[in-house]
C-alpha positions as MATLAB code, in Angstrom:
seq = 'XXXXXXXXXXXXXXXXXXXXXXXXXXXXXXXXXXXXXXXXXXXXXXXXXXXXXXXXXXXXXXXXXXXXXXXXXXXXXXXXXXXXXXXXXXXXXXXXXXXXXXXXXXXXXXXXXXXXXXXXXXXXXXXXXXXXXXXXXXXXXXXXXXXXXXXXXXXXXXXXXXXXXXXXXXXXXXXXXXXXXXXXXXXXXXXXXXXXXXXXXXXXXXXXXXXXXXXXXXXXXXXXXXXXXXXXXXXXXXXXXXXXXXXXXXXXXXXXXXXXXXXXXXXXXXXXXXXXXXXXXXXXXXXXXXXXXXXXXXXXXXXXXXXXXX';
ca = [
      53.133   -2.727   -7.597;
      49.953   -4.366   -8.925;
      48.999   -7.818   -7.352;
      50.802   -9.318  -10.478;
      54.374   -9.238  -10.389;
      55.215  -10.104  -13.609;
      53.273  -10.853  -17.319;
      54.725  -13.074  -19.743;
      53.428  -12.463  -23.083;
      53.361  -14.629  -25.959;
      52.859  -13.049  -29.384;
      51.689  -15.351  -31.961;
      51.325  -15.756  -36.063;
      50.459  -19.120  -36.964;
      52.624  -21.278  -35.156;
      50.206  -23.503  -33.808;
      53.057  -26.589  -34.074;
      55.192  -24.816  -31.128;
      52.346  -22.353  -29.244;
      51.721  -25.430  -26.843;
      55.275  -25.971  -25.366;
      55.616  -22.306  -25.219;
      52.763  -21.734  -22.854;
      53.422  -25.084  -21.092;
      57.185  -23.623  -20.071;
      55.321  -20.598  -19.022;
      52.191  -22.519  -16.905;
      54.731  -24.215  -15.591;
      57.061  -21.529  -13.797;
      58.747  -21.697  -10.699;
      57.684  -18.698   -9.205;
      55.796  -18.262   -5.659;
      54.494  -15.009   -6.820;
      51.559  -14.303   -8.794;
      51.909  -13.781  -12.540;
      50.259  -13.937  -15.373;
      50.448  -15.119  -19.206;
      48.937  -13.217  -22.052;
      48.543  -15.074  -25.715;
      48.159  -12.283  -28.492;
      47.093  -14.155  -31.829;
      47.706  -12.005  -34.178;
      45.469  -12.398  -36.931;
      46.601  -16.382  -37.055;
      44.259  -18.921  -39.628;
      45.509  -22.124  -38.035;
      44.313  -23.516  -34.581;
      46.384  -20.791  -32.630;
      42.735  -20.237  -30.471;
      42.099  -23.585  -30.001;
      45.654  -24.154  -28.443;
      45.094  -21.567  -26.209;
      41.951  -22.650  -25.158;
      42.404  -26.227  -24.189;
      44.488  -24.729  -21.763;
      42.651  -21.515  -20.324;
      39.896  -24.332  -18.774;
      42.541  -25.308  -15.711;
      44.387  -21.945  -15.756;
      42.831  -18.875  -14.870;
      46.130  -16.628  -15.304;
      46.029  -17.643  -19.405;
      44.374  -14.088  -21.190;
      44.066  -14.456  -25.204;
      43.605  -11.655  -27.304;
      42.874  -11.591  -30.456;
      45.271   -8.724  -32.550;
      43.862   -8.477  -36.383;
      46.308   -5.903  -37.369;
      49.449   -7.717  -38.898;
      52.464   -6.930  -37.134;
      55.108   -7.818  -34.078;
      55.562   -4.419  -32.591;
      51.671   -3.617  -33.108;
      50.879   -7.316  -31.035;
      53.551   -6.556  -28.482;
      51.912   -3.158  -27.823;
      48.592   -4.935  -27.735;
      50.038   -7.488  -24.952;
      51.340   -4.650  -22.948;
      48.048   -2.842  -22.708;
      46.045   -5.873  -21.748;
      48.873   -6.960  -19.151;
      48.113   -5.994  -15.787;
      51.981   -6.114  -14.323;
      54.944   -3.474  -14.330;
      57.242   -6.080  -15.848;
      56.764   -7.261  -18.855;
      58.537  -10.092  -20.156;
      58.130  -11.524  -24.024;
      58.669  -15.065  -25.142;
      58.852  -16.025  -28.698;
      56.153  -18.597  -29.699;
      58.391  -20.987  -30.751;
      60.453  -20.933  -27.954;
      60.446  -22.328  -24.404;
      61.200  -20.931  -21.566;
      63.452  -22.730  -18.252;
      61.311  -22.931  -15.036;
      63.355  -20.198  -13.146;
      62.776  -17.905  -16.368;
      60.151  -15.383  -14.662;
      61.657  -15.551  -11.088;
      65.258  -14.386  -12.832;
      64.014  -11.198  -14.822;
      61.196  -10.239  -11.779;
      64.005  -10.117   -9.180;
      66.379   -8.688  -11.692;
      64.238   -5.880  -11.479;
      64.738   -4.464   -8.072;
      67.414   -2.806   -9.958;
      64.823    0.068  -10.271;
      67.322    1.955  -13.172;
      66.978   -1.327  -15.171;
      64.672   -1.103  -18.365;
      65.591   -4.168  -20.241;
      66.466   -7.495  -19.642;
      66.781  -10.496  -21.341;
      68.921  -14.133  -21.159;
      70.792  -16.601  -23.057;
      69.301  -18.047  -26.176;
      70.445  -22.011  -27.259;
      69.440  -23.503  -29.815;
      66.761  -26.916  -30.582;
      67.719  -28.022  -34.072;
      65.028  -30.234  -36.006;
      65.255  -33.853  -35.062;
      67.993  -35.648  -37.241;
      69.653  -32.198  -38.423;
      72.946  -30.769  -37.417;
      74.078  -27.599  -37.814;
      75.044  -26.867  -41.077;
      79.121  -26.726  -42.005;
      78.327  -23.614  -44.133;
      76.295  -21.898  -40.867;
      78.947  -19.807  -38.943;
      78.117  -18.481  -35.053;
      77.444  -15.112  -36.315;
      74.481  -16.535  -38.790;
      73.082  -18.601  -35.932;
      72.744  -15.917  -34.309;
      69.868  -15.034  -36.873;
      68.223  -18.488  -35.408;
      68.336  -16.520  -31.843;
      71.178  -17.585  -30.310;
      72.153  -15.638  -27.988;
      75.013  -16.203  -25.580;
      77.683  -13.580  -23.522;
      78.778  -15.704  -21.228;
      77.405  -16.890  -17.816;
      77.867  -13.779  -15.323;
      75.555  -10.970  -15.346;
      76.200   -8.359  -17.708;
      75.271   -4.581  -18.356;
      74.985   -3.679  -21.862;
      77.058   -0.792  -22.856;
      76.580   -1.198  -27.071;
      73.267   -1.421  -28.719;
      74.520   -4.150  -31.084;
      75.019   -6.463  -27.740;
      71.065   -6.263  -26.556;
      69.111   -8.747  -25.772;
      67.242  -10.950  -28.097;
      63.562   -9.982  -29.423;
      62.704  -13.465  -28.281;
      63.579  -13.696  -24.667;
      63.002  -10.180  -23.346;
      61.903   -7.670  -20.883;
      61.024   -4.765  -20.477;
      59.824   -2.532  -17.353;
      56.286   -0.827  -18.161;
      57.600    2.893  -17.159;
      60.092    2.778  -19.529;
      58.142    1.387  -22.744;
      55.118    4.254  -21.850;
      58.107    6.763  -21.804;
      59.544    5.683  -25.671;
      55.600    5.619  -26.684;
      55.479    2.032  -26.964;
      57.283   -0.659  -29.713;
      57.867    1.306  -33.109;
      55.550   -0.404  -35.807;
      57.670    0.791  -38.357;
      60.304   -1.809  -37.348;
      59.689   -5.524  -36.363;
      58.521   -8.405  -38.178;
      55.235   -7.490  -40.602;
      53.917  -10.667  -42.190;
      56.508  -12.484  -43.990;
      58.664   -9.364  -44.379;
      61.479   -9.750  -41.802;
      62.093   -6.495  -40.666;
      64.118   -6.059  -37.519;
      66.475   -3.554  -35.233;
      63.875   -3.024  -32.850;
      65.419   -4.113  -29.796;
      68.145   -2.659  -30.502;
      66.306    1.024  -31.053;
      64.989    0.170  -27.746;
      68.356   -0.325  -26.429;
      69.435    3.391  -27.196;
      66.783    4.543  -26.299;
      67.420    3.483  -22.734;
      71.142    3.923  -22.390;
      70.383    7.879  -24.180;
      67.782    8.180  -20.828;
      69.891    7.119  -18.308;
      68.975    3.865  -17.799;
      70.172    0.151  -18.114;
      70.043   -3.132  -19.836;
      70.924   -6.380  -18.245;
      72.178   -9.387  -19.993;
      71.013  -12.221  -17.128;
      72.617  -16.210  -18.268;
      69.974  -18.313  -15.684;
      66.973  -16.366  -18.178;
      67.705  -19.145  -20.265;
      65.208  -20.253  -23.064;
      65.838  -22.349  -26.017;
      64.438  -22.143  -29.341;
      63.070  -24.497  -31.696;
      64.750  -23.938  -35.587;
      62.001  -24.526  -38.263;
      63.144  -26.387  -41.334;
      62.688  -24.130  -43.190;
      65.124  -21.892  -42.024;
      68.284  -24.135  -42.435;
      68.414  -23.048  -46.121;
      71.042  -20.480  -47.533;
      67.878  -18.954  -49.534;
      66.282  -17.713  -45.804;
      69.504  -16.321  -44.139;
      69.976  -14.141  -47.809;
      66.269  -13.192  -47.303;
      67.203  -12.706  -43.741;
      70.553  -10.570  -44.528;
      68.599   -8.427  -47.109;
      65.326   -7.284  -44.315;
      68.553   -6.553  -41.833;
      69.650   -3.947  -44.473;
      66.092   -2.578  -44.886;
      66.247   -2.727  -40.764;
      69.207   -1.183  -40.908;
      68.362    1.752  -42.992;
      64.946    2.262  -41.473;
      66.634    2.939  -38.141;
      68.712    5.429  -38.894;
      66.376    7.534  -41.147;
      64.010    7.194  -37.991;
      66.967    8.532  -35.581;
      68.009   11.427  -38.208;
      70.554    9.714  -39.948;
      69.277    9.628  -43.509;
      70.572   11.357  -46.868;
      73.355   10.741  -49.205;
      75.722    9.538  -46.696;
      73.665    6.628  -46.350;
      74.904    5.606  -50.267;
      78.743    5.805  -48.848;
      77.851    3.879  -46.199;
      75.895    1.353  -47.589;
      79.047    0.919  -50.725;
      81.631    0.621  -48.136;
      79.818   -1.681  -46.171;
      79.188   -3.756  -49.309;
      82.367   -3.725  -51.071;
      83.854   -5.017  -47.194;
      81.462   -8.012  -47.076;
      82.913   -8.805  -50.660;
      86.609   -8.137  -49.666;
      86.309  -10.166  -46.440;
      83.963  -13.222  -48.682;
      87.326  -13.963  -50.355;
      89.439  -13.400  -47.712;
      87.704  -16.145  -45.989;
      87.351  -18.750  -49.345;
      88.343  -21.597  -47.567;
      86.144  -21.320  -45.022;
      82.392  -22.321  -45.809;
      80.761  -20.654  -42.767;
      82.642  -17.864  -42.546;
      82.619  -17.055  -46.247;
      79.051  -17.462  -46.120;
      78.384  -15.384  -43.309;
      80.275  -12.241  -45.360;
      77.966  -13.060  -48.893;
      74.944  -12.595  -46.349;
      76.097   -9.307  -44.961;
      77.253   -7.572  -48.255;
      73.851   -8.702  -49.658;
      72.506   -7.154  -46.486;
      73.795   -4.053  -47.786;
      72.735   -4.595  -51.370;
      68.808   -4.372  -49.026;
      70.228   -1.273  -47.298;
      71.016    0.509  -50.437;
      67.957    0.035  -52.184;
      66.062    1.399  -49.016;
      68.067    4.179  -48.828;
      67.800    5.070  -52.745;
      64.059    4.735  -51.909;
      64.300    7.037  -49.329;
      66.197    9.387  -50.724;
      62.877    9.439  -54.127;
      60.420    9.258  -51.600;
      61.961   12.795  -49.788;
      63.241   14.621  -53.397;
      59.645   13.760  -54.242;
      58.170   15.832  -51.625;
      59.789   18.388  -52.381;
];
């Protein structure tokens, strides 16, 4: 093991408003080992540097790097390379992290088949907003939230892993996969997605294991923004691009993909009306069959791009 036990990395696209707090929960760690935090701004225009910088004066385990190429996977990669630990655990940059965050996933780790970890997700709504009556638990978790209970658990089914935003993941094991896939994760303002969960069965195919851990808690701060119908449709529709991406990256593309996809949609209808009376819930099934409406068109796109090379 290197002299640093663990590196919590922060990546970063213009969200100077909640960088501070995010480093401050990390600065602020208790944790009698040595560790470090990395800040990858990636290709921010706001004061992203300058909030990293007030702080780098008093602490010498701060590292930014600067990351021009647009992209979540592509600045997660960039963190891991300039990290100096074996464990490598990501925080979201609006996010903040409890002070027995690092301490949980480093010891978690003595597990040496463990590849991924990650902890409960709650949820900091803007001051003087509630959550919605149309917002079900299924769409929050599109906020992050992220909760199986409070005992340890090992994650047997991709769709349970561990949240993008409070995660880990054991060096070895990322080198062996080649690294975060830049074809999925967030680009921009695109919200592409699926990425932990590739990473998921990736590990369980190899033999090894992902922990759920409840005391890696972290809560996350809800922008505005986000507590309108329009983003969780926007948000529905990239999770059907996600979606479709995956599986043409793991084999699975072709015509079946179109069944799928129809099914899938005429479901999210069916169950939309089942569930009339019911604001969230009805909600929640409108944003997954116009998820699939996203997954189609990829697919169809797919399926041009392919006959095309032909």
């Amino acid at each position: 093991m290197p002299d640093t036990q663990i590196s919590a990395i922060i990546c970063t696209h213009n969200r100077d408003t909640y960088l501070g707090a995010a480093i401050d929960s990390l600065l602020a760690q208790n944790f009698a080992a040595d560790f470090e935090v990395v800040v990858v701004d990636n290709g921010s225009s706001d004061r992203t540097r300058e909030v990293v910088e007030l702080r780098t004066h008093n602490n010498p385990r701060l590292k930014y790097v600067f990351e021009p190429t647009i992209g979540l996977s592509v600045a997660r990669n960039t963190g891991a390379k300039v990290a100096s630990s074996d464990i490598l655990a990501y925080l979201d940059d609006d996010a903040v992290a409890c002070d027995r965050w690092l301490e949980v996933l480093y010891f978690a780790y003595n597990n040496s088949k463990l590849a991924i970890a990650g902890g409960k997700v709650t949820l900091i709504w803007p001051s003087g907003i509630q959550q919605p009556r149309w917002l079900s638990p299924g769409l929050a978790a599109n906020l992050g939230a992220y909760d199986l209970g409070d005992t340890t658990i090992y994650i047997e089914q991709p769709g349970s892993t561990p949240r993008g935003l409070n995660y880990s993941i054991r060096r070895s094991f990322l080198e062996e996969i080649g690294g975060f896939d830049p074809h999925l994760g967030r680009v921009g303002k695109n919200l592409l997605s699926n990425e932990e969960l590739q990473m998921t069965e990736f590990a369980l195919e190899r033999g090894w294991q992902v922990a759920y851990l409840p005391e890696a808690l972290v809560a996350h701060n809800i922008a505005p923004e986000r507590l309108q119908r329009s983003w969780f449709l926007n948000r529905g529709w990239w999770q059907g691009i996600s979606e479709c991406y995956r599986e043409q990256l793991s084999g699975k593309a072709g015509i079946a993909q179109l069944q799928r996809g129809s099914e899938r949609f005429v479901r999210g209808l069916y169950k939309a009306l089942q569930y009339f009376s019911d604001p969230a819930e009805r909600f929640d099934k409108l944003v997954y069959a116009y998820g699939q409406i996203g997954y189609l068109n990829a697919a169809i796109q797919g399926l041009l791009s392919t006959s095309n090379k032909k």
